[in-house]
N, C-alpha and C positions, 0 to 999 in steps of 0.2 A: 545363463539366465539373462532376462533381457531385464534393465535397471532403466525407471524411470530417471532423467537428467535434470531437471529443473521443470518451471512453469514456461510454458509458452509465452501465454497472454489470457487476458481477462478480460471479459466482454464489462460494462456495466450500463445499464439502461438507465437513462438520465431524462426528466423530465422537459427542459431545456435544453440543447446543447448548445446554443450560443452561451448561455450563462452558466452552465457547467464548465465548457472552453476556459472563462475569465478565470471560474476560480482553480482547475486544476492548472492552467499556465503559472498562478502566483505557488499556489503549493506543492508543484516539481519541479518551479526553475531552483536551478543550481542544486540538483542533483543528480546529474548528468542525464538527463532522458532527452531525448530528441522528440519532434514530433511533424504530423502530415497531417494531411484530411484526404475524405476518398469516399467515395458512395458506393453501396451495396442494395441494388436495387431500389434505385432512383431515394435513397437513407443515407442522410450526412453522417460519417463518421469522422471522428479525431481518435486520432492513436498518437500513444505517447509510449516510447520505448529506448529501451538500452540494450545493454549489451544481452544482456541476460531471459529479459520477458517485454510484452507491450500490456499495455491499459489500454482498452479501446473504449471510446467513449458513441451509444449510437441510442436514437432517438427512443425512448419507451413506445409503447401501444397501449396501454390504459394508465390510468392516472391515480393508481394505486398508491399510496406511501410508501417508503420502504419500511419497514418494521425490522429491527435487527434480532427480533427475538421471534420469526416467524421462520418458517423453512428458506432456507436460504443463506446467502451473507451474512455474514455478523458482522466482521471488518476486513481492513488490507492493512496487514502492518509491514511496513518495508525495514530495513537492516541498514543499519549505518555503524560502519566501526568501530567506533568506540563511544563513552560517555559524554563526549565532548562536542564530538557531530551530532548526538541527539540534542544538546545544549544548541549550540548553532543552529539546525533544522528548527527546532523551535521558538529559538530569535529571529529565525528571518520570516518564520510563518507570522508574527506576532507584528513584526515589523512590517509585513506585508498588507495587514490589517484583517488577518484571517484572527477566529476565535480560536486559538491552540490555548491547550494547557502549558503550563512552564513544565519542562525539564524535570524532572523528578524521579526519585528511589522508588518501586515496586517489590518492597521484600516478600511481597505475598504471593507474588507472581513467582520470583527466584530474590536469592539474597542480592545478585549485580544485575538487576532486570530496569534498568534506566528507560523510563517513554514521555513520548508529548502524545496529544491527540488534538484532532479534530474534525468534525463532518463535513462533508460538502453538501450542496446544496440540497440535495435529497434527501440528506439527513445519512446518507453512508461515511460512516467514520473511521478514519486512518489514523493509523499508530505509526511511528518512527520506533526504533529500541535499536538495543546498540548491539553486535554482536558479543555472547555473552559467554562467558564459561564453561555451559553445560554444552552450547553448542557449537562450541570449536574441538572439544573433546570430542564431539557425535560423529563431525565430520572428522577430525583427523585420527581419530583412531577407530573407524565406521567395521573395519575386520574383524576386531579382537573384542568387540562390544557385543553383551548379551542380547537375545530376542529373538523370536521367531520370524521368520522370513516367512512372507505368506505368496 
């Protein structure tokens, strides 16, 4: 059976991208992501990437809002270690002078479910959380775990 391995990359259409650019540069430095630029049919693009997947950031064609509760994206929540890195990630988002939420407990979501948040310009909003319980179980013991495989 062929297993999907991870995400690639994510396209997201931004209204701006110079001022998309500012603000994803403050809220993925020092998360290790690298980043370039590169057109795609005469279409500026910035990609920000690690080891694992890229963000590509490339121009919109209509001037729609985003709506997080329309078909589509709702958010990007990336994965940081422990409860500590989501504390950090969201001191230097704050410190950066982005509007993040503080650091905080989500029992509702899971009982260790730690996040910050916040939008970027278009109003698309990123979660940080921290790797959590349920899913280090998921992955480390992915064999012997109930479900159907489709």
């Amino acid at each position: 059976m062929t297993q999907i391995i991870g995400i690639d990359h994510l396209y997201i259409t931004v209204s701006d991208v110079s001022r998309s650019e500012r603000f994803y540069d403050l809220a993925l430095a020092g998360l290790g992501f690298r980043k370039n630029t590169f057109a795609i049919g005469g279409e500026p693009h910035v990609q920000y990437y690690g080891r694992h997947f890229g963000y590509v950031l490339r121009p919109a064609r209509s001037a729609v809002s985003h709506d997080p509760y329309a078909p589509g994206l709702h958010h990007l929540c990336l994965r940081v270690e422990s409860i500590d890195d989501v504390r950090a990630v969201a001191t230097r988002w704050r410190g950066a002078g982005l509007a993040a939420t503080e650091a905080a407990l989500h029992p509702g979501y899971a009982p260790d479910y730690w996040a910050s948040f916040l939008s970027d310009p278009d109003g698309i909003r990123l979660e940080v959380t921290n790797y959590r319980q349920e899913r280090r179980e998921r992955h480390d013991e992915w064999e012997s775990q109930p479900g159907a495989i489709i």
